[in-house]
BADRENNU-943612 format. One record per residue (C-alpha): residue in one letter; x, y, z. Coordinates in nm, 2 decimals, always signed. Last residue first. Example, Ala and Ser with C-alpha at 12.3 -4.5 7.8 and 13.67 -1.06 7.14 Angstrom:
2
(node "S" (+1.37 -0.11 +0.71))
(node "A" (+1.23 -0.45 +0.78))
END
This chain:
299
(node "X" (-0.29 +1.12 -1.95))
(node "X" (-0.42 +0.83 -1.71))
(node "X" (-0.10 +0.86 -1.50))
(node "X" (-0.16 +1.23 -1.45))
(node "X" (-0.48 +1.22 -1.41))
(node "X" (-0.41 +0.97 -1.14))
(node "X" (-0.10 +1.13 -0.94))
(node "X" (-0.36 +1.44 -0.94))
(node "X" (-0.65 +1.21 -0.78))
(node "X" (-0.37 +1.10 -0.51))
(node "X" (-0.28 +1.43 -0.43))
(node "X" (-0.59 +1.61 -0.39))
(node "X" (-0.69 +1.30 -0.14))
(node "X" (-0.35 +1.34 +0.04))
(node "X" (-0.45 +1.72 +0.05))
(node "X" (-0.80 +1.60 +0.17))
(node "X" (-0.64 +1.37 +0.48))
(node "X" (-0.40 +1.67 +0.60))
(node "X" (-0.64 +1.92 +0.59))
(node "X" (-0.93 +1.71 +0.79))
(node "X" (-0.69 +1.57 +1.02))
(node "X" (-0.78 +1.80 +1.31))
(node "X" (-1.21 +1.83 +1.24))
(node "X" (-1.23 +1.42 +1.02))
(node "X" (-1.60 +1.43 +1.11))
(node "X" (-1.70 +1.78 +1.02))
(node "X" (-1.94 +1.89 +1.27))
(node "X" (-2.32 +2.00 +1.15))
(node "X" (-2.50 +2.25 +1.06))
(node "X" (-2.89 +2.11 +0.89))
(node "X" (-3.08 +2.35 +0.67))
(node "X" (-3.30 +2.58 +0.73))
(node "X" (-3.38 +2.87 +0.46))
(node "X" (-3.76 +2.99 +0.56))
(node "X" (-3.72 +2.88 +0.95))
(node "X" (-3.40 +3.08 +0.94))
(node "X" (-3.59 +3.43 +0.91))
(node "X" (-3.61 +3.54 +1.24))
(node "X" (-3.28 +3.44 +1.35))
(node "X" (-3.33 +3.26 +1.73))
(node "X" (-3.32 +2.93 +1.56))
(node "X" (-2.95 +3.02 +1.42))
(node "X" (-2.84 +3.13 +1.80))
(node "X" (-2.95 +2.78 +1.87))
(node "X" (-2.75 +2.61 +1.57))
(node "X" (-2.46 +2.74 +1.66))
(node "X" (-2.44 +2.73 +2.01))
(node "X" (-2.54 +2.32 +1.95))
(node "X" (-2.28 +2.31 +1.74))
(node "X" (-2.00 +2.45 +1.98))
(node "X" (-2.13 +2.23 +2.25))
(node "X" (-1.99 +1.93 +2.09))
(node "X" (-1.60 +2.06 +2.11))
(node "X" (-1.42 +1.92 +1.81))
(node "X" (-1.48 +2.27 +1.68))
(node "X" (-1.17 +2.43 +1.87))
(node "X" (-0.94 +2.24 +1.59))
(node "X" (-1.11 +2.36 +1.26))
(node "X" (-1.48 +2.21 +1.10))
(node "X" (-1.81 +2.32 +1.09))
(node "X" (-2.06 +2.14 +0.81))
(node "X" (-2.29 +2.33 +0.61))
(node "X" (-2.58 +2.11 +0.47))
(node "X" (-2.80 +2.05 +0.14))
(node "X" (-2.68 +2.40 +0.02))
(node "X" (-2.92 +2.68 -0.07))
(node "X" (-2.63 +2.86 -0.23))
(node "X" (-2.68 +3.24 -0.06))
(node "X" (-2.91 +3.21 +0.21))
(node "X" (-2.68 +2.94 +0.39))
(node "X" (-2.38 +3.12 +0.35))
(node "X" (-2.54 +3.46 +0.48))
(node "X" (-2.67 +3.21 +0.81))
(node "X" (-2.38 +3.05 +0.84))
(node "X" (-2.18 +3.35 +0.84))
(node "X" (-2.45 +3.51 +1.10))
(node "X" (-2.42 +3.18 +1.33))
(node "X" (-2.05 +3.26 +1.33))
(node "X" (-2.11 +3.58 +1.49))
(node "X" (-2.39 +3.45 +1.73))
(node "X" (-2.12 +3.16 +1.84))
(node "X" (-1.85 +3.45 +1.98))
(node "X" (-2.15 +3.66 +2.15))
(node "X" (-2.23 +3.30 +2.34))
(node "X" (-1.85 +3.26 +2.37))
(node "X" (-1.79 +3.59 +2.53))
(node "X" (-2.16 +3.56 +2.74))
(node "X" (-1.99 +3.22 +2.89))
(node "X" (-1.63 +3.39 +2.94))
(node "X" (-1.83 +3.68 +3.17))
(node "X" (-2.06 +3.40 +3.37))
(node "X" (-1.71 +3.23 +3.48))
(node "X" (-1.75 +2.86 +3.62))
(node "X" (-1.94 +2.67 +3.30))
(node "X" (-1.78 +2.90 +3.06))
(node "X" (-1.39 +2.82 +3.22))
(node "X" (-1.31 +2.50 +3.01))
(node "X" (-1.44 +2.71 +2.69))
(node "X" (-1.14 +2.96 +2.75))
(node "X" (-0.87 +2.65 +2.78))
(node "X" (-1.00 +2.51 +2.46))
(node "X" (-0.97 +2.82 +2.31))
(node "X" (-0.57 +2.86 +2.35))
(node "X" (-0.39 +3.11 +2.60))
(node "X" (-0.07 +3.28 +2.54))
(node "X" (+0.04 +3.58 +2.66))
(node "X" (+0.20 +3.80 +2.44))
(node "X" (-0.06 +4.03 +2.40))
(node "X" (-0.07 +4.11 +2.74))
(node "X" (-0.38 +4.03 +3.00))
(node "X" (-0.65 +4.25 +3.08))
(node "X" (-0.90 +3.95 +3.14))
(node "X" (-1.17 +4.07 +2.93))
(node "X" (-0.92 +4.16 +2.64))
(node "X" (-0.76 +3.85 +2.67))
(node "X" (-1.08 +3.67 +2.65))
(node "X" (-1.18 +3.91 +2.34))
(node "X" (-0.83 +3.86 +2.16))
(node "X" (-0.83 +3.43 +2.25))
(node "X" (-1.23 +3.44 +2.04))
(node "X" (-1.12 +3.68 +1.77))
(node "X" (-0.78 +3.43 +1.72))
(node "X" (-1.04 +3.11 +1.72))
(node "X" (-1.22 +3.35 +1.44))
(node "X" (-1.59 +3.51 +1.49))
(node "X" (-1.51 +3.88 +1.51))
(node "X" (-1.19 +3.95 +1.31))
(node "X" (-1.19 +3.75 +1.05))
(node "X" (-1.55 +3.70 +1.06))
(node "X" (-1.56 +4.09 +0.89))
(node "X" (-1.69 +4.40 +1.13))
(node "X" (-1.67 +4.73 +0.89))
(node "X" (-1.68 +4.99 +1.08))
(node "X" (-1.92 +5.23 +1.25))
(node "X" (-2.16 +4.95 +1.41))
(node "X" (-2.12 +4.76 +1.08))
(node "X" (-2.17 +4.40 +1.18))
(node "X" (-2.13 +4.04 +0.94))
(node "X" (-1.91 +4.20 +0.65))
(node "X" (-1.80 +3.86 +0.45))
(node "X" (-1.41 +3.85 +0.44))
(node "X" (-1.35 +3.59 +0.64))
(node "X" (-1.55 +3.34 +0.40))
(node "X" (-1.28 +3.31 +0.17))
(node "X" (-1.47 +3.02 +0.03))
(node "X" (-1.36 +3.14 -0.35))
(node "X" (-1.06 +3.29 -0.36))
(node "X" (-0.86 +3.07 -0.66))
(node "X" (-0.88 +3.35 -0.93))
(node "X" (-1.23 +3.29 -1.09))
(node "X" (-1.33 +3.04 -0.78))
(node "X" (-1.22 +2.73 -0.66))
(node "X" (-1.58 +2.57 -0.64))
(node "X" (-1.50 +2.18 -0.62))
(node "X" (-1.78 +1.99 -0.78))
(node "X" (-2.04 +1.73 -0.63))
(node "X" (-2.31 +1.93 -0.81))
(node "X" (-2.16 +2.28 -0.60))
(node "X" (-1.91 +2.15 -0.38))
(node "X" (-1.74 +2.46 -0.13))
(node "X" (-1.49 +2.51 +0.05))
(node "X" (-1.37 +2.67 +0.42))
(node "X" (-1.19 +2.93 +0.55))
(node "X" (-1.19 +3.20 +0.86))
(node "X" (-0.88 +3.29 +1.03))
(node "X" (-0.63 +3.11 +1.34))
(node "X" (-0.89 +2.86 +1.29))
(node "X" (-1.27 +2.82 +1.21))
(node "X" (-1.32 +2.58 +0.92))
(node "X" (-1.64 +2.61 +0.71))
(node "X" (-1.73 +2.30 +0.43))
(node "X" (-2.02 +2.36 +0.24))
(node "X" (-2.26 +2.14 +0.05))
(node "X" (-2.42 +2.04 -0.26))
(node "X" (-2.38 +1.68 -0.41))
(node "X" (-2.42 +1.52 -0.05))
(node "X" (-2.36 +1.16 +0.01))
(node "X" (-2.03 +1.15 +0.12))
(node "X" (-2.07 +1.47 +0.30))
(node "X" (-2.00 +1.34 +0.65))
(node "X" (-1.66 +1.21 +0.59))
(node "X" (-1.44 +0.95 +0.36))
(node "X" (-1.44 +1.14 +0.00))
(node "X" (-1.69 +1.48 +0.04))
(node "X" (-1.54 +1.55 +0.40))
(node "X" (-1.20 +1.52 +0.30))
(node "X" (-1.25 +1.74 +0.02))
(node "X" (-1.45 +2.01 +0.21))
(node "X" (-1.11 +2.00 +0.46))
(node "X" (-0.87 +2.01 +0.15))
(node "X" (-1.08 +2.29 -0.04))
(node "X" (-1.06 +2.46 +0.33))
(node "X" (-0.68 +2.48 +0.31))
(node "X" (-0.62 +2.52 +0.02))
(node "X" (-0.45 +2.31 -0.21))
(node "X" (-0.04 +2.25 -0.28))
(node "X" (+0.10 +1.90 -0.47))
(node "X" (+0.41 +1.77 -0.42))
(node "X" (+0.58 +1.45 -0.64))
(node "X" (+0.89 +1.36 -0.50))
(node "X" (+1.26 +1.45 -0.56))
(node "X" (+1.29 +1.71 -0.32))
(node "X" (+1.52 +2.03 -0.27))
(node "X" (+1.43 +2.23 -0.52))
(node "X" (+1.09 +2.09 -0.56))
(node "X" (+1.06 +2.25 -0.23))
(node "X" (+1.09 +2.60 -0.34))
(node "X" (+0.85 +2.54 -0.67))
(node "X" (+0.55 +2.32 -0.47))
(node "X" (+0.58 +2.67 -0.20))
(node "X" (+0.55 +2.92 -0.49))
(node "X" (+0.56 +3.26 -0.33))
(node "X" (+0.38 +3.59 -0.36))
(node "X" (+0.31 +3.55 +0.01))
(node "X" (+0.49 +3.22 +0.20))
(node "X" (+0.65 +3.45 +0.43))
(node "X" (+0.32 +3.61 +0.53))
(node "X" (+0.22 +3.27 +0.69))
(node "X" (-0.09 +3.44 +0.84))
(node "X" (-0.38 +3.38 +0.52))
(node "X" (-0.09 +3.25 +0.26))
(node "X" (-0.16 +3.52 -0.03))
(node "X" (-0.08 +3.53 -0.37))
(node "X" (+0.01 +3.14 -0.33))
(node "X" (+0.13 +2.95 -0.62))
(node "X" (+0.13 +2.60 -0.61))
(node "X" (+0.09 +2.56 -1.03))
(node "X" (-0.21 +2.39 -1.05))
(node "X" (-0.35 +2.44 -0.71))
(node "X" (-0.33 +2.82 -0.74))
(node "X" (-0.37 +2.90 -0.40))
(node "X" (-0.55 +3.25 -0.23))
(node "X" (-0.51 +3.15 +0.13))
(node "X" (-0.46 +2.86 +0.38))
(node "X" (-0.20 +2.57 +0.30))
(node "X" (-0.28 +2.20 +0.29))
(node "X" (+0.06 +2.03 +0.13))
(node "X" (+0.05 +1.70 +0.00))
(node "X" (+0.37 +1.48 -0.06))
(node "X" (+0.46 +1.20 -0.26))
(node "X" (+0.51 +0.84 -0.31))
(node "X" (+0.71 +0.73 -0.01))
(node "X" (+0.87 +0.46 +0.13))
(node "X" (+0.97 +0.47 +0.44))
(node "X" (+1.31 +0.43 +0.64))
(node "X" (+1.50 +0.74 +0.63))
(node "X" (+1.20 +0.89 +0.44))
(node "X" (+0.97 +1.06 +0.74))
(node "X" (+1.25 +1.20 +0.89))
(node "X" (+1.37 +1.37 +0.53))
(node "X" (+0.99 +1.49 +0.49))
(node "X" (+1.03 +1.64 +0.83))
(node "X" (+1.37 +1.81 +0.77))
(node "X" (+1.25 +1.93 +0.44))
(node "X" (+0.93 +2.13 +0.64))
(node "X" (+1.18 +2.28 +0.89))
(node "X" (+1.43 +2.39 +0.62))
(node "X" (+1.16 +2.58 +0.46))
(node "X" (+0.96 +2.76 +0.70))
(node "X" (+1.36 +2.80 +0.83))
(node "X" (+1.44 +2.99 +0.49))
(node "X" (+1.12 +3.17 +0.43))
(node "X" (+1.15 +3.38 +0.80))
(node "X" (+0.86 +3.52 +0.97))
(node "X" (+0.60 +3.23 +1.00))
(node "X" (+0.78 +2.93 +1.17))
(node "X" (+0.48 +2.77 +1.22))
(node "X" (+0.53 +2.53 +1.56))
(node "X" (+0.55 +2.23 +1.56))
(node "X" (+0.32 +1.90 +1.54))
(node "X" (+0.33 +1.53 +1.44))
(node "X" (+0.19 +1.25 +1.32))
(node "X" (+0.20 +0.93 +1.22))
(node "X" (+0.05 +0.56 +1.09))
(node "X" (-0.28 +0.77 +0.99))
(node "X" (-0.54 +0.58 +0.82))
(node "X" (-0.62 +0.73 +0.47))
(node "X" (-0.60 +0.47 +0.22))
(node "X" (-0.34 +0.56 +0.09))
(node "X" (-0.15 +0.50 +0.40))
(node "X" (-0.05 +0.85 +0.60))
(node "X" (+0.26 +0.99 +0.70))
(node "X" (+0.15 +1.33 +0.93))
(node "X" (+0.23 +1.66 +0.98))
(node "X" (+0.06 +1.92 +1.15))
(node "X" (+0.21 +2.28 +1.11))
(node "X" (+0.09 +2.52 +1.38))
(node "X" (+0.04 +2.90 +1.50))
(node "X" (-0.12 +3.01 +1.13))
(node "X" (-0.15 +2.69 +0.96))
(node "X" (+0.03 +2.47 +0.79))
(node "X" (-0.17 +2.13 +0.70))
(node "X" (+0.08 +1.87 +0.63))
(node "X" (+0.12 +1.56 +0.46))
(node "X" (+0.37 +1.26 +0.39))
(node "X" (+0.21 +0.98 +0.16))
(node "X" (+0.22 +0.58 +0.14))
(node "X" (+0.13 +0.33 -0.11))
(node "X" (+0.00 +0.00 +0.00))
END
């Protein structure tokens, strides 16, 4: 059984894992996103793919990154937080180095990908995929189609304007994991650089009546994305994906602040988790990669 090396970069983290083909992990791991300097982004990831080889056979490797990605070429004109990887070609730099097959998709086209091959879209022809991390993302499969867009930037669904109140209030910035840590931090007057990740604020809603009214204000700005994304394509389902999501309760936020909406009774449809939520970047760029090592067999 063939064998691939993947990795979902994110804003604070790079997961990494060797995965069988057929999508059960035999590996991962976890470091830190090395995000202001090219040449240690770079020497970290061919370190990695260098421990993975030393005694494995491998037939390529798959690269979930966030931002505007040409998947054809590996361009990225933006990488969401990784501003190293701006205006750079990530498949191009470690193709340098590498003498196996890479292959470079977005982020949330990887998650909605994983979820459409081995997850809880299987079955749909219509959905959307909506990760909440370090930003906003997610894809989107309109007659059991990827939607990439005219220039790669479709699902950029941080950028939809979800409050005015005098300026322009995007999901970026108001229903993120990194809009979530900035309001508890803000609450709790600590520093910038003090770290603090959202699983550690949920922990404190049951206790602390202010973090439980953050969160609650947190879920009603997501609900509104939902509810715009909902409106707009008439999907048969969104799921919720992204590393805080793997809490339950999340969902159930969601969907309650959704009931409360006035109009949502006219557009329902059902929000759920994604299944694969961690590994869902990793497992749909190993997807992307096997169905390009295909083609390009076939051709």
């Amino acid at each position: 059984m063939k064998k691939f090396i993947a990795f979902d970069i994110g804003g604070t983290k790079v997961k990494h894992g060797l995965l069988a083909e057929n999508g059960k992990f035999l590996s991962k791991g976890i470091y830190d996103t090395p995000s202001e300097n090219l040449d240690t982004f770079l020497e970290l990831m061919v370190d990695t793919i260098r421990t993975y080889t030393i005694d494995t056979a491998v037939s390529g490797v798959a690269i979930s990154l966030p931002g505007f990605i040409d998947p054809y070429t590996g361009y990225s004109e933006k990488a969401g937080a990784i501003k190293v990887l701006n205006n750079q070609n990530l498949k191009r730099l470690l193709g340098t180095k590498l003498s196996l097959p890479i292959e470079i998709e977005n982020d949330g086209n990887c998650a909605a990908i994983a979820e459409k091959i081995s997850g809880n879209a299987q079955d749909c022809k219509d959905f959307i995929c909506v990760t909440v991390g370090t930003g906003i993302g997610g894809g989107i499969f309109i007659n059991g189609k990827l939607l990439r867009g005219h220039n790669f930037k479709s699902g950029e669904f941080g950028f939809m304007i979800t409050q005015s109140q005098g300026a322009e209030k995007i999901l970026h910035t108001n229903a993120s994991t990194t809009a979530l840590i900035n309001s508890y931090k803000r609450l709790k007057g600590m520093n910038e650089w003090q770290k603090v990740d959202g699983e550690t604020i949920l922990s404190e809603t049951t206790n602390d009546y202010a973090v439980r009214q953050l969160v609650e204000d947190w879920t009603r700005n997501i609900s509104y994305g939902i509810f715009n994304l909902a409106a707009t394509l008439n999907p048969e389902k969104i799921l919720i994906g992204g590393g805080i999501f793997t809490q339950p309760a999340l969902i159930y936020l969601v969907n309650q602040h959704l009931e409360q909406l006035s109009w949502w009774k006219e557009i329902q449809i059902p929000i759920e988790s994604c299944k694969h939520q961690n590994d869902a970047g990793m497992l749909g760029a190993m997807y992307y990669l096997k169905q390009k090592l295909r083609r390009r067999r076939s051709s």
